[in-house]
Structure formats: C-alpha cells, structure tokens
PDB file of N, CA, C and O in Angstrom:
ATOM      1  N   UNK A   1     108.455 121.541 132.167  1.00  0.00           N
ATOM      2  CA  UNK A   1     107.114 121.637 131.645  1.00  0.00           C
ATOM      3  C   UNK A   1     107.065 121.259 130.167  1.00  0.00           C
ATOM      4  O   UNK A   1     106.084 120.691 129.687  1.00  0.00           O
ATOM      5  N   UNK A   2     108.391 121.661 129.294  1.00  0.00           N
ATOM      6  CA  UNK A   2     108.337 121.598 127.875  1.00  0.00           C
ATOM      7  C   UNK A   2     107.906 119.815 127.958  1.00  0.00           C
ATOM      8  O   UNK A   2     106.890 119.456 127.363  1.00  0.00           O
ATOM      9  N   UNK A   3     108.932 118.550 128.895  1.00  0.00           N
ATOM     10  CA  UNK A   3     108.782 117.682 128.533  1.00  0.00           C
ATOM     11  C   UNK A   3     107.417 117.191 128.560  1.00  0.00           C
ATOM     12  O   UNK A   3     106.836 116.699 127.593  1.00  0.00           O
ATOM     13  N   UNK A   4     106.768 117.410 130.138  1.00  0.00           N
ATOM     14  CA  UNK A   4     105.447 116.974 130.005  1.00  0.00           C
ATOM     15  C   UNK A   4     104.074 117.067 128.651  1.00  0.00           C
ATOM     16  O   UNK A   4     103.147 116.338 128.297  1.00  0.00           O
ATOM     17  N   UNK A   5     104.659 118.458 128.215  1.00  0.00           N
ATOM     18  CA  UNK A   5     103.549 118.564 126.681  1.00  0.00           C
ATOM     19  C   UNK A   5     103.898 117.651 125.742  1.00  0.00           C
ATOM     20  O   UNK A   5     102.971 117.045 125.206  1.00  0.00           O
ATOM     21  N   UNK A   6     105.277 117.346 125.333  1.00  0.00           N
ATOM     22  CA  UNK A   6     106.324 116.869 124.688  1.00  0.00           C
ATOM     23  C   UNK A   6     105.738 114.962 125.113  1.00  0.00           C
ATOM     24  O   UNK A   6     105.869 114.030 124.320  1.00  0.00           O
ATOM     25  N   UNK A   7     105.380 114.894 125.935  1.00  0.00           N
ATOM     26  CA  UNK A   7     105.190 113.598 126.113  1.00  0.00           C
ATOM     27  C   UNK A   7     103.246 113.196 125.644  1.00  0.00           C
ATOM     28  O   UNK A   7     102.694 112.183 125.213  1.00  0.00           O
ATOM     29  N   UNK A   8     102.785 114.482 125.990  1.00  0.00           N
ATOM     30  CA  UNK A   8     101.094 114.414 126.099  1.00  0.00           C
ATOM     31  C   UNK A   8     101.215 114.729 124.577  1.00  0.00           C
ATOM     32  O   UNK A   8     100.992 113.624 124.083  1.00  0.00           O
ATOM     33  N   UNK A   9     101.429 115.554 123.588  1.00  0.00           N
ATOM     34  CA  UNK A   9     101.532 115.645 122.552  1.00  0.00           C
ATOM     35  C   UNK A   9     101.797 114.504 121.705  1.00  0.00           C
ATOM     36  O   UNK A   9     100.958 114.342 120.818  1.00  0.00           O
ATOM     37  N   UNK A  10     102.823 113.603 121.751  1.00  0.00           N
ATOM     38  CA  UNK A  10     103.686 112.880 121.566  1.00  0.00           C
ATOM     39  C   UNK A  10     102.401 111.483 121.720  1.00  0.00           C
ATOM     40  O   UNK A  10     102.371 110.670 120.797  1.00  0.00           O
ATOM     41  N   UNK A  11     101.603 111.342 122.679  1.00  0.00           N
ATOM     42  CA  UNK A  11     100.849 110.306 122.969  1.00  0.00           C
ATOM     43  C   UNK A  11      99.468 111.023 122.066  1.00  0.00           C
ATOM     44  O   UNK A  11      98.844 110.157 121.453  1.00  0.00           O
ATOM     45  N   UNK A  12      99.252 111.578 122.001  1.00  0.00           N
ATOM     46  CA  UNK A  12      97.508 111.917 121.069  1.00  0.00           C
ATOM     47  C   UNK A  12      98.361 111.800 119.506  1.00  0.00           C
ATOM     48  O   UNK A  12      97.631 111.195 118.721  1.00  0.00           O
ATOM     49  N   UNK A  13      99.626 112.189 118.885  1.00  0.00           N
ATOM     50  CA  UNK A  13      99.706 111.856 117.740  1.00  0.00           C
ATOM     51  C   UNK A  13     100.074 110.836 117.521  1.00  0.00           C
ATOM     52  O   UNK A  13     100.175 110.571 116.324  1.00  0.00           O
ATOM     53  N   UNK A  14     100.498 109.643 118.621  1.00  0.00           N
ATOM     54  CA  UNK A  14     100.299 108.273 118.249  1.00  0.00           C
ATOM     55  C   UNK A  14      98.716 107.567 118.173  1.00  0.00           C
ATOM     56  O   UNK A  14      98.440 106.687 117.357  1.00  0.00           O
ATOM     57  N   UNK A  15      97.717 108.131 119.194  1.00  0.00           N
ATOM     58  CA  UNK A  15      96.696 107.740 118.899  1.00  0.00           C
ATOM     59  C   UNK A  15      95.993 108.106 118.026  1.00  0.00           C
ATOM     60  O   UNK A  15      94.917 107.695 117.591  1.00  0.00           O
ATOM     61  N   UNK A  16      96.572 108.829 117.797  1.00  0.00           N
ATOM     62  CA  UNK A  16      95.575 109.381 115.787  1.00  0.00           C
ATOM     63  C   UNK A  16      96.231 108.790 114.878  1.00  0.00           C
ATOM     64  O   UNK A  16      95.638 108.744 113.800  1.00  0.00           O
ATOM     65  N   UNK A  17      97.468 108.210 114.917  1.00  0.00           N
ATOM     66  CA  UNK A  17      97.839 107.438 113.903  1.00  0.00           C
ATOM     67  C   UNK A  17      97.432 106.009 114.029  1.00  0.00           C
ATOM     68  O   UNK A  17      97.173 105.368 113.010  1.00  0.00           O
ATOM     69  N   UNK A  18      97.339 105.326 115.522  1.00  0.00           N
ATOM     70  CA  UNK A  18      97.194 104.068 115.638  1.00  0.00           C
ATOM     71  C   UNK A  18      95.833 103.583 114.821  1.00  0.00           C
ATOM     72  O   UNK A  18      95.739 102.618 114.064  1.00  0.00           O
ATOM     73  N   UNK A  19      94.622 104.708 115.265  1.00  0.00           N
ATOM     74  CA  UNK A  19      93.517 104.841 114.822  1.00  0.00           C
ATOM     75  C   UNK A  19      93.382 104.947 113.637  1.00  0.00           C
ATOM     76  O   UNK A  19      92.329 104.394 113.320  1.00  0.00           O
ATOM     77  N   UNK A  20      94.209 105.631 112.257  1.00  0.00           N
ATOM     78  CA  UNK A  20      94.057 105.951 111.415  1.00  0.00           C
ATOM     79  C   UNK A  20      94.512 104.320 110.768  1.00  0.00           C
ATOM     80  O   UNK A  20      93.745 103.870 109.916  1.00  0.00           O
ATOM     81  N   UNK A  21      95.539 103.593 111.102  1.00  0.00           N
ATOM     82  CA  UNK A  21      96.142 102.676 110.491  1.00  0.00           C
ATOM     83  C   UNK A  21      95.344 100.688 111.402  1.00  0.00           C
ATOM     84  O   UNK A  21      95.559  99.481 111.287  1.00  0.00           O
ATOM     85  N   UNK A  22      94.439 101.630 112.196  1.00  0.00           N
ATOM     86  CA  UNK A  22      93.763 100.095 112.414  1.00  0.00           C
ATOM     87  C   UNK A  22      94.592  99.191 113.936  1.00  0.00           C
ATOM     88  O   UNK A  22      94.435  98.019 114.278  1.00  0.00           O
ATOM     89  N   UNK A  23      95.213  99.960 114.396  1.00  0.00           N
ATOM     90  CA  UNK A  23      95.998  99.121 115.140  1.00  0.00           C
ATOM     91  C   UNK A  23      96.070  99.454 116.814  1.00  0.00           C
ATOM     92  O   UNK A  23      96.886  98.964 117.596  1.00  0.00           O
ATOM     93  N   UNK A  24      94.905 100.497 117.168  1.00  0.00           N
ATOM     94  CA  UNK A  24      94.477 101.466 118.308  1.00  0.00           C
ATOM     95  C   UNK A  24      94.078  99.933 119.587  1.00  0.00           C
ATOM     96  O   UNK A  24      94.205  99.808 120.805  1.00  0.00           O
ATOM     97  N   UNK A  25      93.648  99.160 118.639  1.00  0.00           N
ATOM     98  CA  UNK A  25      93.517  97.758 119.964  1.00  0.00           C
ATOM     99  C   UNK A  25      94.655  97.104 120.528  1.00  0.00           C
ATOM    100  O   UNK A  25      94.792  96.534 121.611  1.00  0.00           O
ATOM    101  N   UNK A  26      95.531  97.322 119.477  1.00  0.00           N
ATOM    102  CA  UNK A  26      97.112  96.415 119.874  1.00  0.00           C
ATOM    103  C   UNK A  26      98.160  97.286 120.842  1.00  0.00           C
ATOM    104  O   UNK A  26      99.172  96.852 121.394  1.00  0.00           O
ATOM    105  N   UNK A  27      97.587  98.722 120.888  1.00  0.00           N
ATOM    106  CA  UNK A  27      98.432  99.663 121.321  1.00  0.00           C
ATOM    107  C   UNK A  27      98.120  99.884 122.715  1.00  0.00           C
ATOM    108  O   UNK A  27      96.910  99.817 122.930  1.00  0.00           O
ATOM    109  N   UNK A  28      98.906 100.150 123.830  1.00  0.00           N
ATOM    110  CA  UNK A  28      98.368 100.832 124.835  1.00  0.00           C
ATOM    111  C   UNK A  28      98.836 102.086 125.125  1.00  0.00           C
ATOM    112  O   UNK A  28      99.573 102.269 124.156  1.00  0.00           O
ATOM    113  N   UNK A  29      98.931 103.296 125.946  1.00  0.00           N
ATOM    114  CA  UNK A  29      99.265 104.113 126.291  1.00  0.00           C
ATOM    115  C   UNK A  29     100.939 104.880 126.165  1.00  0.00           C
ATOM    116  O   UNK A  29     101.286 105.965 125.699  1.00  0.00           O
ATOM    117  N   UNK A  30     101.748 103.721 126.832  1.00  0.00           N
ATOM    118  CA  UNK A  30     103.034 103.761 126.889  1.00  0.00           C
ATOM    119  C   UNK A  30     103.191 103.915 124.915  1.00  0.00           C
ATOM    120  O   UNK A  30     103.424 104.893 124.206  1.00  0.00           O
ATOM    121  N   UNK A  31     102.942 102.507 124.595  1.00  0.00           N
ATOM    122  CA  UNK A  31     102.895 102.459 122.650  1.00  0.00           C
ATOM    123  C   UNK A  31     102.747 103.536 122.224  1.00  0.00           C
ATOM    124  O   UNK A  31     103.653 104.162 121.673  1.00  0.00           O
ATOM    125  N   UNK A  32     101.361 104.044 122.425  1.00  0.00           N
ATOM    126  CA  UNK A  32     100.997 105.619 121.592  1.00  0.00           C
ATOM    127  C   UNK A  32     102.228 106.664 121.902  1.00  0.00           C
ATOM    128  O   UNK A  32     102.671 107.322 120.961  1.00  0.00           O
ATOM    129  N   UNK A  33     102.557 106.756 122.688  1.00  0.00           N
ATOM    130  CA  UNK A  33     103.515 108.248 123.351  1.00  0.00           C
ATOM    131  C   UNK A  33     104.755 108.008 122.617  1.00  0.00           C
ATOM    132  O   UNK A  33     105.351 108.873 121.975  1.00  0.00           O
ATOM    133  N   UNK A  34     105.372 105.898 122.838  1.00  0.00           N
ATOM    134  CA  UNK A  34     106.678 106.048 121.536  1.00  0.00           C
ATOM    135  C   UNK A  34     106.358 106.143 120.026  1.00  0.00           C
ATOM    136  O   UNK A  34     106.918 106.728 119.099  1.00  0.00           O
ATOM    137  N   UNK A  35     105.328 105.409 120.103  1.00  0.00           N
ATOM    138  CA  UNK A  35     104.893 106.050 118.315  1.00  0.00           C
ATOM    139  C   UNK A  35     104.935 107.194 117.976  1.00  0.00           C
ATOM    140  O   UNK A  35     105.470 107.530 116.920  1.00  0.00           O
ATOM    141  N   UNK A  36     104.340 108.091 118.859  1.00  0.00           N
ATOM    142  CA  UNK A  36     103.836 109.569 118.343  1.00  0.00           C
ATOM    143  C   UNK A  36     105.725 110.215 118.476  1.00  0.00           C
ATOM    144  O   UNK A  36     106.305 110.696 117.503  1.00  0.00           O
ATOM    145  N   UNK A  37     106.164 110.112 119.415  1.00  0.00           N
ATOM    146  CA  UNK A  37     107.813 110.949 119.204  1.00  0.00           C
ATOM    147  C   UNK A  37     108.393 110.511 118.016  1.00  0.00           C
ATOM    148  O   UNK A  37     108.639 111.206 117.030  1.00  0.00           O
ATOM    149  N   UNK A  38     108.767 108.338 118.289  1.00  0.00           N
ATOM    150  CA  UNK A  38     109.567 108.361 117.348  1.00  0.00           C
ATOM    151  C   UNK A  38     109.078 108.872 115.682  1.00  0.00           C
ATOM    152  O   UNK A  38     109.818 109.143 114.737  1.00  0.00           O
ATOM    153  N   UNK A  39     107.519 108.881 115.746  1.00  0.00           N
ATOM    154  CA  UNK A  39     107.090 109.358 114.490  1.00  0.00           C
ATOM    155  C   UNK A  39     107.247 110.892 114.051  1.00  0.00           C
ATOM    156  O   UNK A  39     106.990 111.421 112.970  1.00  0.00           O
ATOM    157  N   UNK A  40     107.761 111.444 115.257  1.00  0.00           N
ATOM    158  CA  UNK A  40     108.162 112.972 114.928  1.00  0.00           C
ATOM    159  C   UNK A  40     109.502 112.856 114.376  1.00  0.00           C
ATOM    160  O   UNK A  40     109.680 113.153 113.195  1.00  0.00           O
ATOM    161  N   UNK A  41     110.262 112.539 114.954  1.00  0.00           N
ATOM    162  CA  UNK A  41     111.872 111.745 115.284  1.00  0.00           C
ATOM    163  C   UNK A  41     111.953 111.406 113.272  1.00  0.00           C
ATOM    164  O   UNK A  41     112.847 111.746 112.496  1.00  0.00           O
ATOM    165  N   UNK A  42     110.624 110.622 112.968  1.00  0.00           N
ATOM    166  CA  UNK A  42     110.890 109.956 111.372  1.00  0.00           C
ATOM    167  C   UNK A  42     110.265 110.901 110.292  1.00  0.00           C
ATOM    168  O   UNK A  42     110.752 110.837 109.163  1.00  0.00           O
ATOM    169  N   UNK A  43     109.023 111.949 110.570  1.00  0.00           N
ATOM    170  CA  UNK A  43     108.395 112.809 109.968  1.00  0.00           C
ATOM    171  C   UNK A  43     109.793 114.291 109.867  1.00  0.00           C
ATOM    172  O   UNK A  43     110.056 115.077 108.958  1.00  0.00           O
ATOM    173  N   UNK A  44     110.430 114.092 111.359  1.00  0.00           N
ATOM    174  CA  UNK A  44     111.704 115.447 110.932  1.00  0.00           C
ATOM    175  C   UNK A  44     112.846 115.209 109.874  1.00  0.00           C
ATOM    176  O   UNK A  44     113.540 115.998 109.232  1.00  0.00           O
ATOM    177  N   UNK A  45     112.778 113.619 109.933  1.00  0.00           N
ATOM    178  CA  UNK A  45     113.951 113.753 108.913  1.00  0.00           C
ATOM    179  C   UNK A  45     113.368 113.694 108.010  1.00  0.00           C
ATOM    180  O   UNK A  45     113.771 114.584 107.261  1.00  0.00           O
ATOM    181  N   UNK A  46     112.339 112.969 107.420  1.00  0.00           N
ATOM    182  CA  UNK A  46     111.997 112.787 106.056  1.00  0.00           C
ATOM    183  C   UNK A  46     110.694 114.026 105.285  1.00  0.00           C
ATOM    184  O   UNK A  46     110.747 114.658 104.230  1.00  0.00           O
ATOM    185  N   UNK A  47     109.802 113.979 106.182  1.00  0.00           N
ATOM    186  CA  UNK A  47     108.617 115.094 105.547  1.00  0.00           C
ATOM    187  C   UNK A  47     108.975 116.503 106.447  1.00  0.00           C
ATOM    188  O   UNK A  47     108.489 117.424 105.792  1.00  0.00           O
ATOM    189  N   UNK A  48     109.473 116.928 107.393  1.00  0.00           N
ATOM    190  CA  UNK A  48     110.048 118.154 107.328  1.00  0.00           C
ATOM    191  C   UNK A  48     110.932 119.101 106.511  1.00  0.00           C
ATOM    192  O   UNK A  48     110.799 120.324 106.453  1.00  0.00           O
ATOM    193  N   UNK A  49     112.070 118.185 105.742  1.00  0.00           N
ATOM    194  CA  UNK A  49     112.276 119.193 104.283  1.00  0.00           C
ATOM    195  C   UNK A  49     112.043 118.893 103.558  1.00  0.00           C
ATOM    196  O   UNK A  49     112.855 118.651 102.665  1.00  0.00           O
ATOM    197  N   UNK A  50     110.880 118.720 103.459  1.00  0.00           N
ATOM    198  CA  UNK A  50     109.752 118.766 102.124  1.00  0.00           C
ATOM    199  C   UNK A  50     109.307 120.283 102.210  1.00  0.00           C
ATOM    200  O   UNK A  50     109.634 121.312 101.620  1.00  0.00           O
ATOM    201  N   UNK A  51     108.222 119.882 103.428  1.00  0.00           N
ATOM    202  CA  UNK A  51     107.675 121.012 103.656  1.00  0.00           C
ATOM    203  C   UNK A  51     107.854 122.384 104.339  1.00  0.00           C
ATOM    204  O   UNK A  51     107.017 123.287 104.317  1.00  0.00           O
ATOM    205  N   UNK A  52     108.878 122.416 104.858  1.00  0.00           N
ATOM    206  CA  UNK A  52     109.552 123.382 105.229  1.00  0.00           C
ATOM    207  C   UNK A  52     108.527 123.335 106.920  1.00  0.00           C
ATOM    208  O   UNK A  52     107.800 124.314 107.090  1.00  0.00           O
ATOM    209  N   UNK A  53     108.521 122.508 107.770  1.00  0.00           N
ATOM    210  CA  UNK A  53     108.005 122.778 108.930  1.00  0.00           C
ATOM    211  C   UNK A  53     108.901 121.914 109.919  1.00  0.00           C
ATOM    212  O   UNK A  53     109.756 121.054 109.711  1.00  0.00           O
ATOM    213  N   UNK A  54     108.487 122.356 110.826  1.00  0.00           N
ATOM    214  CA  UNK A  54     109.067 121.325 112.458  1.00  0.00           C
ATOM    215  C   UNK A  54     108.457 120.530 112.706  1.00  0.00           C
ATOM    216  O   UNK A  54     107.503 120.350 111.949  1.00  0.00           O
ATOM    217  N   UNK A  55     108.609 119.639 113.819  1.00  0.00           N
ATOM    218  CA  UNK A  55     108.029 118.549 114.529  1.00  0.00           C
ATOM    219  C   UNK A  55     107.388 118.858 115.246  1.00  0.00           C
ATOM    220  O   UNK A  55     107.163 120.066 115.328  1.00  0.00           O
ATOM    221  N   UNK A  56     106.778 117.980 116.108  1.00  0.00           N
ATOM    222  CA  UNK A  56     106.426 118.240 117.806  1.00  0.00           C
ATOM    223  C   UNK A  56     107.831 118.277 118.526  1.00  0.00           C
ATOM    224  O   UNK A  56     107.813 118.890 119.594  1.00  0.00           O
ATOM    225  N   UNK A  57     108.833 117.832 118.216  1.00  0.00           N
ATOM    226  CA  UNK A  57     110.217 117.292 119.000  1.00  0.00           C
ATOM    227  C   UNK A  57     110.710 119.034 118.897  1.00  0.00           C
ATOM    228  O   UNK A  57     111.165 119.353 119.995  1.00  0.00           O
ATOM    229  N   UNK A  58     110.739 120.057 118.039  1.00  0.00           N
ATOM    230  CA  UNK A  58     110.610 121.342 117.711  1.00  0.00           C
ATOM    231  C   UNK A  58     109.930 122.452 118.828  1.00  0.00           C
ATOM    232  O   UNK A  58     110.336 123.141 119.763  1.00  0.00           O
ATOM    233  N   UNK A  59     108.401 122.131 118.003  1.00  0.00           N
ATOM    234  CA  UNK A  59     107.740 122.978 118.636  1.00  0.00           C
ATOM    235  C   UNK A  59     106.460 122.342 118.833  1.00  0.00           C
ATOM    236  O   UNK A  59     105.786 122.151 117.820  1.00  0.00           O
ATOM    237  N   UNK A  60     105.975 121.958 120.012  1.00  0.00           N
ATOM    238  CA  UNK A  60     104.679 121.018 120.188  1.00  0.00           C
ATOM    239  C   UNK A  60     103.317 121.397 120.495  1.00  0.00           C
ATOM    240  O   UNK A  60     102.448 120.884 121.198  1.00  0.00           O
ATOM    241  N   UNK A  61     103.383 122.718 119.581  1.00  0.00           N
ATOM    242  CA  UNK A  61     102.028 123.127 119.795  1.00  0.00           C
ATOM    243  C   UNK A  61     101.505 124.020 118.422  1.00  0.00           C
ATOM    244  O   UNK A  61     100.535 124.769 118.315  1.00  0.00           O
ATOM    245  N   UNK A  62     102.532 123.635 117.437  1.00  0.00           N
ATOM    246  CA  UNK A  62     102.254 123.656 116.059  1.00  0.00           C
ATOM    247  C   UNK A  62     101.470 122.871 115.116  1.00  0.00           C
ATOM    248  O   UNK A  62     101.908 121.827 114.633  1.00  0.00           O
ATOM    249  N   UNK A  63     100.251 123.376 114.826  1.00  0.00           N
ATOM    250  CA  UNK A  63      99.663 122.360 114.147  1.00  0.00           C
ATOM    251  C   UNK A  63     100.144 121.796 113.122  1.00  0.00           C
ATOM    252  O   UNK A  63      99.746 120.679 112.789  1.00  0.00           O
ATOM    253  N   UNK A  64     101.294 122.607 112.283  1.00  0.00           N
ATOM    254  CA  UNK A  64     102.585 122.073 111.131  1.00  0.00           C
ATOM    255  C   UNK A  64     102.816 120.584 111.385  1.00  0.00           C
ATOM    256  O   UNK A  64     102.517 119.518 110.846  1.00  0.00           O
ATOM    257  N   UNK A  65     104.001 121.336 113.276  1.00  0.00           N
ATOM    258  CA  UNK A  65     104.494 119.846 113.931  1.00  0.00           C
ATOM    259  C   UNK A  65     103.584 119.186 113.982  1.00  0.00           C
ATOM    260  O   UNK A  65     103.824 118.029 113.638  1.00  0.00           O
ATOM    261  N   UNK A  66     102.211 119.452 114.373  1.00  0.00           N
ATOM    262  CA  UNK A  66     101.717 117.830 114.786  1.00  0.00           C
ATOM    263  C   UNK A  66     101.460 117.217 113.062  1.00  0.00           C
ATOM    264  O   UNK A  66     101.422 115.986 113.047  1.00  0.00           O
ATOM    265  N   UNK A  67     101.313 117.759 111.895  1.00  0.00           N
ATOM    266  CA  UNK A  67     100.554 116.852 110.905  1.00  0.00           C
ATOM    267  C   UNK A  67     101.867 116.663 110.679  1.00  0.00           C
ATOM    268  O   UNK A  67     101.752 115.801 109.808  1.00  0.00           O
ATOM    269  N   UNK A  68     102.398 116.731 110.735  1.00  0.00           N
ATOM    270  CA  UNK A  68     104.327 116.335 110.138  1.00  0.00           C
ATOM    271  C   UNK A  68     104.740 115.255 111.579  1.00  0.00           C
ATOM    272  O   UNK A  68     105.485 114.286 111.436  1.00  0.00           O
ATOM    273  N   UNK A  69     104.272 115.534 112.588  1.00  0.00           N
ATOM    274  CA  UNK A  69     104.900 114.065 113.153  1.00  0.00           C
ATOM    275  C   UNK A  69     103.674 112.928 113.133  1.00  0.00           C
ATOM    276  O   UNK A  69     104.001 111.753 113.296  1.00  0.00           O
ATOM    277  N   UNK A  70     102.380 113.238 112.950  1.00  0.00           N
ATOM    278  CA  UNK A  70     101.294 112.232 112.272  1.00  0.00           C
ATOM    279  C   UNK A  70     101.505 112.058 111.150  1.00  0.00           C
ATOM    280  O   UNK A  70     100.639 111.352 110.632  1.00  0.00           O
ATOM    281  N   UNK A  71     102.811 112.596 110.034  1.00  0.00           N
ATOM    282  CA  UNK A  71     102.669 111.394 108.941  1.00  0.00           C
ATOM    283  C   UNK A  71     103.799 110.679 109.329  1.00  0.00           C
ATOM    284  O   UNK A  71     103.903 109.560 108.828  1.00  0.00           O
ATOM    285  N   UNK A  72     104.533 110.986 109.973  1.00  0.00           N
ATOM    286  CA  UNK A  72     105.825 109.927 110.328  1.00  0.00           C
ATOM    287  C   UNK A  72     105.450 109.090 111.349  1.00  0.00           C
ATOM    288  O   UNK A  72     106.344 108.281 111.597  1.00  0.00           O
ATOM    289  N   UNK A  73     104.100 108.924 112.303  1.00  0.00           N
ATOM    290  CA  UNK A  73     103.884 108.211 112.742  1.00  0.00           C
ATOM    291  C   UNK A  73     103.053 107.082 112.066  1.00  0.00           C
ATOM    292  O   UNK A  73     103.000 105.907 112.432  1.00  0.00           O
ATOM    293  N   UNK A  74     102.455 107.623 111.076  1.00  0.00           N
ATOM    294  CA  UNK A  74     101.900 106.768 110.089  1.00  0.00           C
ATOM    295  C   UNK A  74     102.868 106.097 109.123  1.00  0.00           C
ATOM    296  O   UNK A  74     102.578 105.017 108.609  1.00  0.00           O
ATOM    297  N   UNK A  75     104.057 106.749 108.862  1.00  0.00           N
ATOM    298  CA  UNK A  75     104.854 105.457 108.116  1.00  0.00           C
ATOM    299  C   UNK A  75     105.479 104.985 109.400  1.00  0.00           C
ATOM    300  O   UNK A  75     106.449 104.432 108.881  1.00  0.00           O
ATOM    301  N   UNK A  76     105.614 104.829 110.438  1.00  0.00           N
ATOM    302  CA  UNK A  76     106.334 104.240 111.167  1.00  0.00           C
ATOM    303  C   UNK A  76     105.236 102.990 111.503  1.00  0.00           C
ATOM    304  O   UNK A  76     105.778 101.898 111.327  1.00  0.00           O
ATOM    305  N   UNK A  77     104.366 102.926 111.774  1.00  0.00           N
ATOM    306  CA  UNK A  77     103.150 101.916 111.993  1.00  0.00           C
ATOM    307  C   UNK A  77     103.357 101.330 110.178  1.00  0.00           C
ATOM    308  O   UNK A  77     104.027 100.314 109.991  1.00  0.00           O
ATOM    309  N   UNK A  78     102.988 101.763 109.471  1.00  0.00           N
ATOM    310  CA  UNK A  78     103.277 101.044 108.231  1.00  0.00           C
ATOM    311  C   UNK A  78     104.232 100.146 108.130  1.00  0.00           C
ATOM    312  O   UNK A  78     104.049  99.034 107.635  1.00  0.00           O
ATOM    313  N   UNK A  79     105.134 100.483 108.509  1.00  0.00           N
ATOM    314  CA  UNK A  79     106.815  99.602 108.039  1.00  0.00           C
ATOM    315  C   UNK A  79     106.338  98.538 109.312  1.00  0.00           C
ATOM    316  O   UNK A  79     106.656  97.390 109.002  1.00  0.00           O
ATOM    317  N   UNK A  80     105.740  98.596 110.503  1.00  0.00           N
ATOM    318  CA  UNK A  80     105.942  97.866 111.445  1.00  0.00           C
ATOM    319  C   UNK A  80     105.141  96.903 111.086  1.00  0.00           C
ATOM    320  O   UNK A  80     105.550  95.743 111.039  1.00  0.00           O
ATOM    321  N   UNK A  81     103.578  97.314 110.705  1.00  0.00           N
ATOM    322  CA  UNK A  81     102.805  96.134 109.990  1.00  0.00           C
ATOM    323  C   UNK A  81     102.874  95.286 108.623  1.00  0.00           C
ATOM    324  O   UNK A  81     102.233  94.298 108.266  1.00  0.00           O
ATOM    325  N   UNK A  82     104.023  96.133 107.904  1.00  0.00           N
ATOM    326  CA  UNK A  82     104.434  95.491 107.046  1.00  0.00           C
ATOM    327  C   UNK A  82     105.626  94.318 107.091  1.00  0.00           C
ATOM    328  O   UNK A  82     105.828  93.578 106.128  1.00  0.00           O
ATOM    329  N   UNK A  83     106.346  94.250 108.270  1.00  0.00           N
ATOM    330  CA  UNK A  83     107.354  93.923 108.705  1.00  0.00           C
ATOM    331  C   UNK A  83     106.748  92.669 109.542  1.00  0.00           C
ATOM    332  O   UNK A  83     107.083  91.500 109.350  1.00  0.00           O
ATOM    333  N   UNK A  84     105.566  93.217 110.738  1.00  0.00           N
ATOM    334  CA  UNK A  84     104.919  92.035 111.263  1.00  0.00           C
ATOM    335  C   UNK A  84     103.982  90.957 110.481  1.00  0.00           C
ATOM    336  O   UNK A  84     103.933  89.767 110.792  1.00  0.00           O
ATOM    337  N   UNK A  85     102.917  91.820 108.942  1.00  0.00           N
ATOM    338  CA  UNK A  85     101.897  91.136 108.799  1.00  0.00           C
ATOM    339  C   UNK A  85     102.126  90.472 107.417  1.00  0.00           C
ATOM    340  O   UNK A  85     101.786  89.413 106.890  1.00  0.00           O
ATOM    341  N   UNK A  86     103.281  92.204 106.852  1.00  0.00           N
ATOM    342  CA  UNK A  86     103.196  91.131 105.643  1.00  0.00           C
ATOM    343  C   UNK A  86     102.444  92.063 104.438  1.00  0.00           C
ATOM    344  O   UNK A  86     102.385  91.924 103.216  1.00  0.00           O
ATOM    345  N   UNK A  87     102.015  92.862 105.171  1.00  0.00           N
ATOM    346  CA  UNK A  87     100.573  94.025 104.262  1.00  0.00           C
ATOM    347  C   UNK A  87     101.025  95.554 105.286  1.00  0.00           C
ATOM    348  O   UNK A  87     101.469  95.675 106.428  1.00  0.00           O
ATOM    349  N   UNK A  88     100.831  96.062 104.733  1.00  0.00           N
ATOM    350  CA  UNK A  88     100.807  98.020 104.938  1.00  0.00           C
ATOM    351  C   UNK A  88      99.463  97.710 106.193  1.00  0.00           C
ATOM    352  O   UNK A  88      99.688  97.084 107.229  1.00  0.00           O
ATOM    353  N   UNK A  89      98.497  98.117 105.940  1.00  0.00           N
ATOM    354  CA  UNK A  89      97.467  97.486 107.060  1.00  0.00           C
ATOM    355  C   UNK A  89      96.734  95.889 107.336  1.00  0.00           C
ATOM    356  O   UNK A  89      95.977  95.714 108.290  1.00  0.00           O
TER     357      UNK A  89
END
C-alpha cells in the first residue's frame, strides 16, 4: 500500500512542478510520477538538510515531504530545460 501512495504522491508533485515551470504539455503521466520521486530522490539530498525535513520517499503524507520534494522537482525540470533549451524556462 506504502508503494501505491508513494507512486500517486510522487505523480501530483511532478504535476505541480511541471505546471509551475511551464512544461505540463510536454509531460504525460508516466513523466510526472518520475519527476515527482526523482525530485524527492534530489530535494533529500540537497534541501532536506537545510531544512531539517523528509521527502515523500520518507514519509508521503507530510506536507514538509511534499514542499521539499516540489523543490527538487523544480530544480530537476530546471537543469533539464536548461540542458534541452538553453534557458531555466
């Protein structure tokens, strides 16, 4: 059961990031769900000891985890459009 939240979690904080960074048309379903983990996956190593919180990959029903794996899903879409376009958005 943990995975199924872990996956539904994992897909709404990729679509709040895709949305936030402009890129919600290029994305489909499968996209959002690896964005939103690996962006937990990049928010745990880097903005979790900052702030002293977990991920969704943690605990996935923390509103901590989710704004801590929505900013690592937001630099993870960053580096990718910067990498594809050339520009941050």
């Amino acid at each position: 059961m943990g995975f199924l939240i872990w996956i539904i979690v994992g897909g709404v904080v990729g679509w709040l990031a895709s949305l936030v960074m402009r890129t919600d048309a290029q994305q489909g379903l499968f996209l959002n769900v690896v964005v939103g983990i690996v962006g937990a996956l990049i928010g745990g190593w880097l903005i979790s000891p900052l702030l002293g919180m977990g991920t969704i990959n943690e605990n996935p029903l923390s509103i901590g985890g989710i704004v801590v794996s929505l900013i690592g899903a937001i630099i993870l879409l960053a580096i990718v459009n910067l990498v594809r376009r050339g520009s941050v958005r």
